[in-house]
Structure formats: C-alpha cells, structure tokens
C-alpha positions in Angstrom: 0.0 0.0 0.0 2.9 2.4 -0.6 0.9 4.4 -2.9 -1.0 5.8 -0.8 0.7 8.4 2.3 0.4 7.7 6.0 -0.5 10.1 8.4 2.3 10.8 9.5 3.4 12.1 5.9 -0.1 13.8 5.4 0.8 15.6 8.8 4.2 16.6 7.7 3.1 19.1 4.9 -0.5 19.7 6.0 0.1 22.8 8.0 -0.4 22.2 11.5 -3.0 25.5 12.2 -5.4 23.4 9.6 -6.4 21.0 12.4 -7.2 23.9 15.0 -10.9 24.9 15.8 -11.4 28.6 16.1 -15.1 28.8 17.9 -15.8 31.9 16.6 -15.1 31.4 13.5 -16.8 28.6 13.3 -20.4 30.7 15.0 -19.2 33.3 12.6 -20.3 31.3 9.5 -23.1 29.6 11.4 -24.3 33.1 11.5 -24.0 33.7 7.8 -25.7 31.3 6.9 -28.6 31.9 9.2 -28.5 35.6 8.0 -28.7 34.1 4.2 -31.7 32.2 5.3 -33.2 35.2 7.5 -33.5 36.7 3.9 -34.5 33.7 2.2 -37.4 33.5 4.1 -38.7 37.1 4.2 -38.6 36.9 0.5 -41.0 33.8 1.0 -43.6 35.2 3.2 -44.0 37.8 0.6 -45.3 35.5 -1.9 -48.9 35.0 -2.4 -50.0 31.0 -1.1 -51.7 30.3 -4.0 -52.1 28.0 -6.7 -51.3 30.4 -9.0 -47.7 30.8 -7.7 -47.2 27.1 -7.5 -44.2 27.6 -10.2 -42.6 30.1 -7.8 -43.4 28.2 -5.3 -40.8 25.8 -6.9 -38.1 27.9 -7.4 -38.4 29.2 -3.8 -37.8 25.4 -2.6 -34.8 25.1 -4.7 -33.1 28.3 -3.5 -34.5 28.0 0.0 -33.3 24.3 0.3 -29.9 25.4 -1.3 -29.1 28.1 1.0 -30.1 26.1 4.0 -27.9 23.1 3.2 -25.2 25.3 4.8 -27.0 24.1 8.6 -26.6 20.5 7.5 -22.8 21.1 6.4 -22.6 23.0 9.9 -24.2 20.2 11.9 -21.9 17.7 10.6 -19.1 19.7 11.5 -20.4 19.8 14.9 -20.6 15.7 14.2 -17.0 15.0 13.8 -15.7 17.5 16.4 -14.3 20.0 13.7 -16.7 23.2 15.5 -15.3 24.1 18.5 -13.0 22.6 21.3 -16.1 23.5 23.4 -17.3 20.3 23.0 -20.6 21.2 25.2 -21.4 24.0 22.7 -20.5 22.2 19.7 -23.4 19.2 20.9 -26.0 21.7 21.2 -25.4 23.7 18.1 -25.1 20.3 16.3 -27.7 18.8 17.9 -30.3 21.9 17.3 -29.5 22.3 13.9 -30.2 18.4 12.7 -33.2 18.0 14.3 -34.5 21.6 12.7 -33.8 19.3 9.7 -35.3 16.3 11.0 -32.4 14.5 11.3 -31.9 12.3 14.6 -28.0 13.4 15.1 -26.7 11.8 17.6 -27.8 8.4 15.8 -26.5 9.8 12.1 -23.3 11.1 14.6 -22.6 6.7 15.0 -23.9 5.8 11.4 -21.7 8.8 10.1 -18.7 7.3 11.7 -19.1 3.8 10.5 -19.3 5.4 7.4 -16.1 7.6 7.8 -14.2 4.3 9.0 -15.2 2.1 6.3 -15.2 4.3 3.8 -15.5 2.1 0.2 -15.4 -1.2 2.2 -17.0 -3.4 0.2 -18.8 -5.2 3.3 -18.4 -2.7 6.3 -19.1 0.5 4.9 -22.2 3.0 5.4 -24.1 4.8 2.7 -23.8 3.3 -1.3 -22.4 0.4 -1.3 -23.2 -1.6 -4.2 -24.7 -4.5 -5.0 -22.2 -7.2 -6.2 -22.1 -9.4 -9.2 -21.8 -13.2 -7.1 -22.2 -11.5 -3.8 -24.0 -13.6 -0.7 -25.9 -11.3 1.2 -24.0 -12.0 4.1 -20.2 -10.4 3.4 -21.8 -8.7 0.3 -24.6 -7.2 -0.9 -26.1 -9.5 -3.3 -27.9 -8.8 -6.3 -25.9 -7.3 -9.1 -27.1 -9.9 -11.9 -30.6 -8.9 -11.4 -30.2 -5.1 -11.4 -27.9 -5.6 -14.5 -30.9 -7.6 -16.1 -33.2 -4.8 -14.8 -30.8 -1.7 -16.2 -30.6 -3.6 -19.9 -34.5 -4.4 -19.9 -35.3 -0.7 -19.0 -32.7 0.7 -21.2 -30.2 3.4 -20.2 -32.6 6.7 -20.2 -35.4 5.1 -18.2 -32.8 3.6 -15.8 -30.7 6.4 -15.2 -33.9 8.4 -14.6 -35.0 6.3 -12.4 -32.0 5.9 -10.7 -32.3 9.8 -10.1 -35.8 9.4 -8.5 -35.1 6.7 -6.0 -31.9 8.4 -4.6 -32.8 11.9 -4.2 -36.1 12.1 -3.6 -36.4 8.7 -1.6 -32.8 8.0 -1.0 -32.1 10.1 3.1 -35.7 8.9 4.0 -35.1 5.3 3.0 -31.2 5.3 5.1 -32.5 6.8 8.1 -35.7 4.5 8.0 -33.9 1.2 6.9 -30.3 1.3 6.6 -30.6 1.3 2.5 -27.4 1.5 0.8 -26.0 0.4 3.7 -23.3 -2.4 4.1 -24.7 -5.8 4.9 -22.3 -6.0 8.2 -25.1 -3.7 10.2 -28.5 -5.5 8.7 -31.3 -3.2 8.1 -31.3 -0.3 10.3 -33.3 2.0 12.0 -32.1 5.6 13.0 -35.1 6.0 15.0 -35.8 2.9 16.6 -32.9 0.6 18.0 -34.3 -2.4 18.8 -36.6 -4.5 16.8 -37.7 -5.7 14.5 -34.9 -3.5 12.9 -31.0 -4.5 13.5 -29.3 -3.5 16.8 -25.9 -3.9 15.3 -25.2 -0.2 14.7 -26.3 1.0 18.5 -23.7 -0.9 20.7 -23.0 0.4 24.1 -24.5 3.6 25.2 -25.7 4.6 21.5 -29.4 3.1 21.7 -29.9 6.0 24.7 -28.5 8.1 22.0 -30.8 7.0 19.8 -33.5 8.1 22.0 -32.0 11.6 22.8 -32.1 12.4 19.1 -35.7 11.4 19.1 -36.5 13.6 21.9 -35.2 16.9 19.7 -37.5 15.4 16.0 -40.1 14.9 18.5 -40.1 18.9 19.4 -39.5 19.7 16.2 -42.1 18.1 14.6 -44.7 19.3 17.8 -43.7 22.7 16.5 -44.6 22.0 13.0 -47.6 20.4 14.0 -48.9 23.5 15.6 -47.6 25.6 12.9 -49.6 23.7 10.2 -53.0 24.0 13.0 -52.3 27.7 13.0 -51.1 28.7 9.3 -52.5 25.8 7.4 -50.8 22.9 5.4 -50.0 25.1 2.3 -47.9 27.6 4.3 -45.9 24.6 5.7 -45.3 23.0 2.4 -44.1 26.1 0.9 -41.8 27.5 3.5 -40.7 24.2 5.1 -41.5 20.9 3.9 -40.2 22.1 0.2 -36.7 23.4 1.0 -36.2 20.5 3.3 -36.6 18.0 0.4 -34.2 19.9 -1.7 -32.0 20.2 1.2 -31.9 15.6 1.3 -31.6 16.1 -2.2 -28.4 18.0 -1.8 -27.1 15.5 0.9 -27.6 13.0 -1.2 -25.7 14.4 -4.4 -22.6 14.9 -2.0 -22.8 11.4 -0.6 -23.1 9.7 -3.9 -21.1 11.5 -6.2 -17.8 11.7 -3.9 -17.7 8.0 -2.9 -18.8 6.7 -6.6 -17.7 6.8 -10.2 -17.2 4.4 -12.8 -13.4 4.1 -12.0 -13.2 4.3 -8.0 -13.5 0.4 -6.9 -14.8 -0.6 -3.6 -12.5 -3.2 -1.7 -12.5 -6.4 0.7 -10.2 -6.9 3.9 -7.5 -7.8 2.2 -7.3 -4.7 0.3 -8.8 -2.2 2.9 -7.1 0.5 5.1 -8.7 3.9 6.7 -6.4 5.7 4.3 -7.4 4.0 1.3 -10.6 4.2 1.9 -10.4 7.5 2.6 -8.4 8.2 -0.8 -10.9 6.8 -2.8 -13.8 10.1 -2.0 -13.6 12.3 -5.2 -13.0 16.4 -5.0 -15.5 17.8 -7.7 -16.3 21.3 -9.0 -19.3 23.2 -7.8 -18.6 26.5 -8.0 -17.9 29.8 -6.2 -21.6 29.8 -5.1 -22.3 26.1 -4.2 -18.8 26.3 -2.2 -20.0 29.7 -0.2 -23.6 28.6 0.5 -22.0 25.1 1.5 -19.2 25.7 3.6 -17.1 23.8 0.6 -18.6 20.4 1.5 -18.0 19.0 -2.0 -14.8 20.4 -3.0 -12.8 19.5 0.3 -14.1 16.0 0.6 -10.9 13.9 0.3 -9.5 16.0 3.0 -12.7 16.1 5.5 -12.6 12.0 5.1 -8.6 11.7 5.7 -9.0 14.5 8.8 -12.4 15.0 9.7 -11.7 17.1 12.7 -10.3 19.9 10.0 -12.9 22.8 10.1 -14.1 23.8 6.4 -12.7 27.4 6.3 -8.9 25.6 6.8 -9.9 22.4 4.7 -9.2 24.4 1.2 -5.7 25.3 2.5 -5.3 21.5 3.4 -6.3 20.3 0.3 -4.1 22.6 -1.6 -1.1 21.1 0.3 -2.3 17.3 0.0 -2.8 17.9 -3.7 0.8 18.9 -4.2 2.7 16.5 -2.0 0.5 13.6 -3.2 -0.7 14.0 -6.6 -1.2 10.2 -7.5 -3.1 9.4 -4.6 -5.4 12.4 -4.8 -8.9 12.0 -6.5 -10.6 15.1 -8.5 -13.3 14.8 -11.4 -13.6 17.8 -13.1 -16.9 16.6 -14.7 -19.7 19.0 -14.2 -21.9 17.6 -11.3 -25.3 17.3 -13.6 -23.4 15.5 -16.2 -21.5 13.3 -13.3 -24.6 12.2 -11.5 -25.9 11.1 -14.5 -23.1 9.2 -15.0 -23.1 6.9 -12.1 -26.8 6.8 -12.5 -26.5 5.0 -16.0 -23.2 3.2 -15.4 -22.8 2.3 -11.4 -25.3 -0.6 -11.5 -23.0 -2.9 -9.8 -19.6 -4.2 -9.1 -17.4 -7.7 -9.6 -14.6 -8.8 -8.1 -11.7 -8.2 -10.2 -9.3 -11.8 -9.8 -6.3 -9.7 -10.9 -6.4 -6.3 -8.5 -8.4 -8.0 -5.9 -10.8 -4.9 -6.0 -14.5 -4.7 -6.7 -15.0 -3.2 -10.4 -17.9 -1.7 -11.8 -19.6 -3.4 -14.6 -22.2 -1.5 -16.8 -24.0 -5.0 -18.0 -24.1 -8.5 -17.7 -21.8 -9.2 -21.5 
C-alpha cells in the first residue's frame, strides 16, 4: 500500500494551524448562513400562497433548500468535532441544527462514523455500497445480476432516470428509516428505533440512549410544526418548510453519492482495505464559487474532510491545496460538471465484480 501516504506524511506538509478549531469562527459562519436564510425567508412570506404561484413556489424550494444546506454542512461539523473545542457547545449547536432538519444526530453522529471508518469497504461500509455481481448477502450485498438484467431491460434513459428518482427524492428517508445502501455488516437499520424488529448492530454500548436523545429533539420539532400547520394551514408549511427541506436531502444525497462513486473508483474487501485508502478513494468535484459559499465547501474539500475530519471547512481548502501537491497520485478530483457526473453513475454504477487480478470490486455497466 505504498501508494497511498500515512499520516504521518499527510501531517508533515498539511500545516499544522489546519487541524485547530477557532469557535468563533466557526459561529461566525453559522451566522451567515442563518443571516442568508433570515432573507430567504422574508422573500417567502412575501409570496402569495396560491395555486397560481405554484411555479414560484418551486423555485423558492430550490433556493430555500440550497441556502439552507449550509445548517446540515454545519451540523456535521459539529458531528465529527471539527466546530469548537467546546465540546458542550459544539453538541448543542449540532444537535439543534439536525433536528431543525429532521435528522436524529446523535444516531446519524454513530452511522456517520461507521461510514467515515469504512469508507469504500465493500462489506463494512455505510451509505452506497453496491450491490455485487456473485455476492451472498452475508459479506456482500447480493444482487448485481438482477439489477444488471433490470438496467438492460429498461434501457439506459429510463434507468438512469429512475436511478435519479429513487436516490434523491427517496434515497435520506429510506437510510435513516432502513439502513438502505447500507453495508450488509449492520443488517437493516433504524435511526429512529434501535431495537426490533430493525437490526441493533449499529447501537452498541451507550448509542441506543442516543438514539433516543435524538428522538427527543425530532419529536419537538415536529410538535412545533404540528402547531404551525394548526395555526397557518398545510399550504404555508409546504411552501416555507416541507419544500426546502426536500431539496436540502436532495443536496445531501448528491454529496454522498457522487464523492464516494464513479465508474473508476473500486470498492474493496479486507484484504485490500485501510482507513487511508478508503479514505483516498472520496472524489473532489467542482461546484462552483456559489455552491462552495452557501456550503461551507462540502463537496470540494471532501478527500481531506474524510482523511482529517476534525479539520474545520474554512482551513480544509488550504489542506487540500497542500495534500494535492505532495501527493498528486493518490489524490482524486473529477472535473466533470456535477449534472453530467450524477448522470453518469446513475446509468453506469449498477453494480460491481470482483476483479481476480487487482483484488478490487470493479464496476460493470451489463451483464456481456
């Protein structure tokens, strides 16, 4: 595995103030981006709630949902310790902001992790890993001949489309709810509920009282909204909540999918595995000056936030500068633009094979 640096030698020219947490920094772009949405959302309860301005309606979700991705970006921060060395502060920000976005955080905080240390493990890891051509279900996620038969009997366009449908508008609710997508180690989970029916694998120790904790903040979020729909009406909740916050799972998605798959990044076996190279194989890609402001620079900072999660964003473009010099080989970026890359893996990453030869688990795009 001498291709790939330890971190030791990812240490040695990262520079050293990169891995410090400045707290008020940190608040100072939590602020932003609640100031960003302050606006947002004044420009929304301007707007008529009618049918009439259903198609502005639309585009108020999609700008609404993209400005407030920067909470979830900021949450997850708070996640991996990478907010503030006050680690009492950092829980409470963390935890406020996920469940404002109906996300139990303390039980994503443990699946997030898994996900972290099995990054690309073909069998251990959390969030998209694939089905596999000859897998068993137990070790690996079986499957891959049938949705290879599926993808050629559908043809490319109606797969792909598909593809786009079941992951971005279904994709967060189905994890959270069942463990989709997730490895077979952990069995079908349920970030709400630790016990069964649904697997206890993932809640060891003291994280099933976690698990409830997180509840306990969805269920005074969602009292809130409850008695915001009895005093507004359902319309008014759609429009200023419940549509941003579906573009906002549709942004999470997008940044889990496209930076841990493409047709050319394997997933690997025990043999082959190691934090590092697991962590190696997340992809940099290009969103913009925009997408990188709103989002704290989420997507283009990725291999970096999975080698050193505890780096705060506003040091993790200085870090990945320096980790793209020293160690160009190992260092993934696609310069594809993101609409044309997610259809990409929609069309091509059906499922993988073990490759004989590399011992690593290969995409295949059909079953010839």
């Amino acid at each position: 595995m001498s291709d790939i640096p330890s971190m030791k030698e990812i240490k040695n020219v990262v520079p050293d103030h990169c891995f410090t947490r400045q707290t008020s920094t940190s608040l100072a772009y939590l602020f932003q981006s609640i100031a960003i949405q302050l606006i947002v959302i004044a420009i929304g309860l301007a707007i008529p709630f009618s049918v009439a301005m259903l198609p502005v309606w639309i585009v108020y979700s999609l700008v609404s949902g993209t400005t407030a991705m920067g909470f979830w970006v900021i949450a997850h921060e708070c996640g991996h310790g990478a907010f503030s060395d006050n680690k009492r502060l950092e829980t409470l920000v963390g935890y406020a902001l996920h469940s404002l976005l109906l996300v139990p955080y303390f039980s994503w905080q443990r699946s997030h992790s898994i996900h972290h240390r099995f990054t690309n493990h073909i069998s251990n890891g959390e969030t998209h890993v694939p089905l596999v051509i000859g897998g068993n279900g137990i070790s690996e996620q079986s499957g891959g001949e049938n949705e290879l038969a599926i993808s050629s009997s559908l043809g490319r366009t109606r797969y792909g489309l598909i593809q786009l449908v079941l992951h971005l508008l279904f994709g967060w609710p189905a994890y959270l709810l069942t463990g989709s997508t997730g490895g077979p180690k952990y069995g079908n989970s349920n970030h709400f509920w630790p016990r069964a029916p649904f697997s206890k694998k993932l809640w060891t120790s003291s994280w099933a009282k976690k698990v409830w904790i997180s509840d306990f903040g969805i269920a005074i979020v969602l009292t809130g909204l409850v008695l915001m729909i009895i005093k507004y009406g359902i319309i008014p909740f759609i429009a200023i909540y419940l549509g941003p916050l579906l573009v906002i799972n549709c942004w999470l998605v997008i940044y889990t999918w496209l930076h841990h798959t493409d047709t050319d990044v394997p997933h690997l076996a025990d043999s082959e595995f190691s934090f590092l190279r697991g962590a190696f194989l997340s992809v940099d890609r290009p969103y913009g000056k925009l997408f990188n402001f709103l989002h704290h620079r989420i997507g283009s900072t990725h291999v970096i936030h999975h080698i050193a999660p505890q780096i705060p964003h506003y040091h993790a473009k200085e870090a990945t500068i320096a980790l793209k010099k020293a160690f160009p080989k190992a260092y993934l970026f696609n310069s594809v633009p993101i609409h044309k890359a997610l259809w990409n893996i929609a069309v091509n990453c059906i499922a993988v094979e073990l490759d004989e030869n590399s011992g690593k688990y290969i995409w295949r795009r059909s079953l010839n």
